[in-house]
C-alpha positions as CSV (number, residue, x, y, z in Angstrom):
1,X,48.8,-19.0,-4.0
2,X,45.5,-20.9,-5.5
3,X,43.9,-20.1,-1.7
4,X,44.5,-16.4,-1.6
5,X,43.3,-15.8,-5.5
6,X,40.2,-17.6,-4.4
7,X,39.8,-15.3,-1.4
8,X,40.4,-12.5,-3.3
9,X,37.7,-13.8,-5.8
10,X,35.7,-14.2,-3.4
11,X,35.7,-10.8,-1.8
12,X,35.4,-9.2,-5.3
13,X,32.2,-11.6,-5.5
14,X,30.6,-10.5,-2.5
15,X,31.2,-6.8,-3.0
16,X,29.8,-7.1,-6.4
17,X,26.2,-8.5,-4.8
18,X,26.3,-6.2,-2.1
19,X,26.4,-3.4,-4.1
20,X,23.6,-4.5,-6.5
21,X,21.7,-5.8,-3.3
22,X,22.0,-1.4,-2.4
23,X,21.2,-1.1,-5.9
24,X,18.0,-3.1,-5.6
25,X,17.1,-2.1,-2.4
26,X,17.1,1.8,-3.1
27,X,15.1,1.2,-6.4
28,X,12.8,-0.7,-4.7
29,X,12.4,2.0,-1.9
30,X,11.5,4.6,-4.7
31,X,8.6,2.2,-6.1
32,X,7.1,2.1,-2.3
33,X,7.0,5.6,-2.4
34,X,5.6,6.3,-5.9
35,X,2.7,3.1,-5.0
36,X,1.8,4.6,-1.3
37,X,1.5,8.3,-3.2
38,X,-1.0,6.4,-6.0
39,X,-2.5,4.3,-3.2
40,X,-3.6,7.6,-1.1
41,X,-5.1,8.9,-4.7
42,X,-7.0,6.0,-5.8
43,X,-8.7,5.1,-2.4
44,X,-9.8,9.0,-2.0
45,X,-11.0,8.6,-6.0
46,X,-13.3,5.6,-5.0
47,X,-14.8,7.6,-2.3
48,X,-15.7,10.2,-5.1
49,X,-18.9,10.5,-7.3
50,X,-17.4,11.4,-10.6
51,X,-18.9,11.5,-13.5
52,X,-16.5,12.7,-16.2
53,X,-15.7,10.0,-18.4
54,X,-11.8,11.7,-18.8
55,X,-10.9,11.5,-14.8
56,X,-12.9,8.3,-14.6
57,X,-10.3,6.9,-17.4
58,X,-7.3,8.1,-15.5
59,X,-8.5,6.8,-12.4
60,X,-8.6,3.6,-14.5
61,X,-4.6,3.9,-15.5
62,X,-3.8,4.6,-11.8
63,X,-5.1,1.4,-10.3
64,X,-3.4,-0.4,-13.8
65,X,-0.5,0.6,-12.8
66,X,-1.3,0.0,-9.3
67,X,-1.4,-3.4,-9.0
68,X,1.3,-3.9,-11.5
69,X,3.5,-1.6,-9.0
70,X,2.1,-4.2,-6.2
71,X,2.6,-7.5,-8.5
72,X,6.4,-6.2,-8.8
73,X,6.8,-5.5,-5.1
74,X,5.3,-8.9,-4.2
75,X,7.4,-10.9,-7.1
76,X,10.9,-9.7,-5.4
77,X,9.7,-9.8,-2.1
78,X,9.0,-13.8,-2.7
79,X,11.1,-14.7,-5.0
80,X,13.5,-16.5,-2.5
81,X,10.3,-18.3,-1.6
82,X,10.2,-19.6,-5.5
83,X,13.9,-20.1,-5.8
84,X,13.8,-22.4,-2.4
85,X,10.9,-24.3,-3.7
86,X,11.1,-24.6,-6.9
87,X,14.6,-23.7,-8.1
88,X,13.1,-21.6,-10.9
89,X,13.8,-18.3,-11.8
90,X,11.0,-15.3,-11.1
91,X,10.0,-13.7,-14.4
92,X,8.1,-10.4,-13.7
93,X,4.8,-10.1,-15.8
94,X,3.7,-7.0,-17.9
95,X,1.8,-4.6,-16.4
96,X,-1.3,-5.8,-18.6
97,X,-1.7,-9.1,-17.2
98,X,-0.5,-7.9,-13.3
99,X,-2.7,-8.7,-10.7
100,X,-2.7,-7.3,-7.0
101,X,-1.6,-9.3,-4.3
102,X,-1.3,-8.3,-0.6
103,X,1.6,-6.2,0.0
104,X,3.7,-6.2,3.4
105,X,6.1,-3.9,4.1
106,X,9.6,-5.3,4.3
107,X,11.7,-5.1,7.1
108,X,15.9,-5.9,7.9
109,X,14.7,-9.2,9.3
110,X,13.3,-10.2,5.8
111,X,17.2,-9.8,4.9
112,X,15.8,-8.3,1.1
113,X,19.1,-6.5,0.9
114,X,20.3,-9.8,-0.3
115,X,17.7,-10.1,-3.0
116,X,20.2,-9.9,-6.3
117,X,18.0,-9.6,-9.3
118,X,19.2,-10.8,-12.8
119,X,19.3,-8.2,-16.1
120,X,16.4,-9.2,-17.0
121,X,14.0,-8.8,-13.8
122,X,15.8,-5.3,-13.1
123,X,15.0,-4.2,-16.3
124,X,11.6,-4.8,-16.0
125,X,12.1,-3.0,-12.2
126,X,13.3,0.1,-13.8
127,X,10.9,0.1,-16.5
128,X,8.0,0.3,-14.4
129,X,9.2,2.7,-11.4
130,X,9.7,5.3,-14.1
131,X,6.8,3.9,-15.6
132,X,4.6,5.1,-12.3
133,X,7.1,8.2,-11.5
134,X,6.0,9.7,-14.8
135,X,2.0,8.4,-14.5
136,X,1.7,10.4,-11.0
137,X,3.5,13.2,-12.4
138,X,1.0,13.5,-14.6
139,X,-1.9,13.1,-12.3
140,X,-1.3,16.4,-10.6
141,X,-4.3,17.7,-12.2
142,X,-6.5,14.7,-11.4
143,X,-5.7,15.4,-7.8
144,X,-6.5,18.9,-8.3
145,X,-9.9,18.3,-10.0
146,X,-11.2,15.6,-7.3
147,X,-11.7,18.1,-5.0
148,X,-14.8,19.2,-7.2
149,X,-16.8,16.1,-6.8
150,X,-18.7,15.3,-3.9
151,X,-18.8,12.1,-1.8
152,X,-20.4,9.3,-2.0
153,X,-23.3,8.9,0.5
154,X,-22.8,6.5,3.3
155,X,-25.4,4.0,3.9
156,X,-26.1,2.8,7.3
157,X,-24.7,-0.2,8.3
158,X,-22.4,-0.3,5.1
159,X,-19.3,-0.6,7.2
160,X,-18.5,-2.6,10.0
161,X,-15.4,-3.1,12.4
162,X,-15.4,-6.9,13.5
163,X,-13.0,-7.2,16.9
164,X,-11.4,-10.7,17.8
165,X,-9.4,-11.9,19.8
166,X,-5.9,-10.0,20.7
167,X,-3.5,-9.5,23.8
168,X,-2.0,-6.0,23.1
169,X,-3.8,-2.8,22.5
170,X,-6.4,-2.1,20.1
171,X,-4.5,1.2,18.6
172,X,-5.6,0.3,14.8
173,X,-9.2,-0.2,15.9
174,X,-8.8,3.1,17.5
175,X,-7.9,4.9,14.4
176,X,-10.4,3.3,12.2
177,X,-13.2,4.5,14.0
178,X,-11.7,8.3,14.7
179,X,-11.0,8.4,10.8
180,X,-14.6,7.1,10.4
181,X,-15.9,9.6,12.5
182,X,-13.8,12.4,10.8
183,X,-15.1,11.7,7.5
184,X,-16.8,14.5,6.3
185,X,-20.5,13.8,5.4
186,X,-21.9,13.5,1.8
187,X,-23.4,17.2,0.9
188,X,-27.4,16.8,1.3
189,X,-27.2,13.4,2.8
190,X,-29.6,13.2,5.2
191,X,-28.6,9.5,6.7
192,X,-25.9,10.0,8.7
193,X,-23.0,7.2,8.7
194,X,-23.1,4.3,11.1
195,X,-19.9,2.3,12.1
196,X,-21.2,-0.9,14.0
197,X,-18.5,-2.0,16.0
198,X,-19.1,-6.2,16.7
199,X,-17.6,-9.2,18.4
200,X,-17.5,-11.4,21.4
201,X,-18.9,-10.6,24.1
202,X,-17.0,-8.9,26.8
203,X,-14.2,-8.6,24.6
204,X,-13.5,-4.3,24.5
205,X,-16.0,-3.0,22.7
206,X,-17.2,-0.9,25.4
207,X,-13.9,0.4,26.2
208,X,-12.7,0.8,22.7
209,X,-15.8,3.5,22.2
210,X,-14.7,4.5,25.6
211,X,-10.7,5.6,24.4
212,X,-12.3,6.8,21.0
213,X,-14.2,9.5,23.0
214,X,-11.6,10.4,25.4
215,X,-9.2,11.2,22.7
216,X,-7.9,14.1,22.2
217,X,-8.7,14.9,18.5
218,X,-11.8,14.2,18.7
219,X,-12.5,16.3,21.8
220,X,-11.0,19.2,19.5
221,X,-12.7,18.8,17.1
222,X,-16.8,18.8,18.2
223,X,-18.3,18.9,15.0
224,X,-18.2,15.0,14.6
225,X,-20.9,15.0,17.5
C-alpha cells in the first residue's frame, strides 16, 4: 500500500515540474522574442547619427533593458551550472545593476525544459518580460523616427573580418561581407567603406571573395559595384 502511494506521489510530483518546466519554457520563449525585436532596434540605432536628446534617451532605456533581458536569459540558462557547483540558489538581479553577458540560443540538448524556477526567480521572470513587452510597445515611434537620421560615415579600414582556422564552409563569413556590401553608404560620404578580409595564408580568402561575387543577390542587385 505504502509503495503504490509513493508512486502515485511520485507521478503527481513529476507532472507538477513538467508542467512548470512548459510554464517556464514558454515564458522564456516570449522574452527571446521581445530581446531579438530590441536587439534588431538598438544595433540599427547605433549605426544612426542622432542628435535629439529625447530618442537618444530612449535608445538609452532600450539597451537598459537589454541587457537586463540578456542577464535573465543567461541566469536561467546557467543556473544548473550554479546549483552543481555551488549548491546555491540563483537570485536574479534588478534590471539596474544587470549586466550583459553572451547569450546562446538554447537548444533540446541543453534539456532547459527541466529548469523549474522557484516563486521568487519566476516572479522576477514575469516582471521583466512584461517589463520589455510594454518598453517595445512603446518604441514604435522611435522605430518610425530613425528612419530620419542619416548614417554614420564609414571609415576605411574601420572593420575587419579575421578568418581562422575551420573544416566546414564559411557561410557566416559569406553573409558578413554581402551585408557589408549592402549597406547603404552615408549620404555625402565621399570615402567609400572598406571591409579587409585577413588571415593565414592560403586559407580561403580568395575563394570566399570568389562565392561572395558569384552569389546571387549580389549579382541582382549591381548597385553595390
Amino acid at each position: 500500500m505504502s509503495d503504490l502511494l509513493g508512486r502515485a506521489l511520485s507521478v503527481l510530483i513529476q507532472r507538477y515540474r513538467a508542467s512548470k518546466a512548459e510554464e517556464t519554457e514558454h515564458k522564456l520563449q516570449r522574452l527571446r522574442r521581445v530581446l531579438l525585436r530590441i536587439d534588431a532596434t538598438v544595433d540599427e540605432s547605433e549605426g544612426l547619427h542622432i542628435t535629439n536628446q529625447a530618442m537618444l534617451r530612449q535608445l538609452q532605456m532600450l539597451r537598459k533593458g537589454m541587457y537586463g533581458g540578456h542577464y535573465v536569459l543567461d541566469t536561467i540558462r546557467y543556473r544548473g551550472h550554479g546549483e552543481v557547483s555551488g549548491g546555491r540558489d540563483v537570485v536574479l538581479s534588478r534590471l539596474s545593476s544587470a549586466k550583459r553577458l553572451l547569450s546562446f540560443p538554447v537548444s533540446s540538448k541543453e534539456n532547459l525544459q527541466s529548469t523549474v524556477l522557484d516563486a521568487e526567480n519566476l516572479k522576477n521572470l514575469e516582471k521583466m518580460l512584461d517589463g520589455l513587452e510594454t518598453l517595445i510597445g512603446d518604441m514604435v515611434e522611435f522605430t518610425v523616427f530613425l528612419e530620419g537620421y542619416p548614417r554614420i560615415p564609414r571609415q576605411p579600414y574601420s572593420e575587419y573580418l579575421v578568418l581562422d582556422k575551420v573544416i566546414f564552409g564559411r557561410q557566416m563569413e559569406k553573409e558578413a561581407v554581402i551585408d557589408f556590401l549592402l549597406r547603404p553608404e552615408a549620404v555625402g560620404d565621399g570615402n567609400p567603406g572598406v571591409l579587409p578580409i585577413v588571415g593565414e595564408a592560403w586559407i580561403g580568402k580568395s575563394t570566399l571573395v570568389e562565392h561572395v561575387c558569384l552569389d546571387r543577390l549580389l549579382r541582382r542587385r549591381r548597385s553595390w559595384r
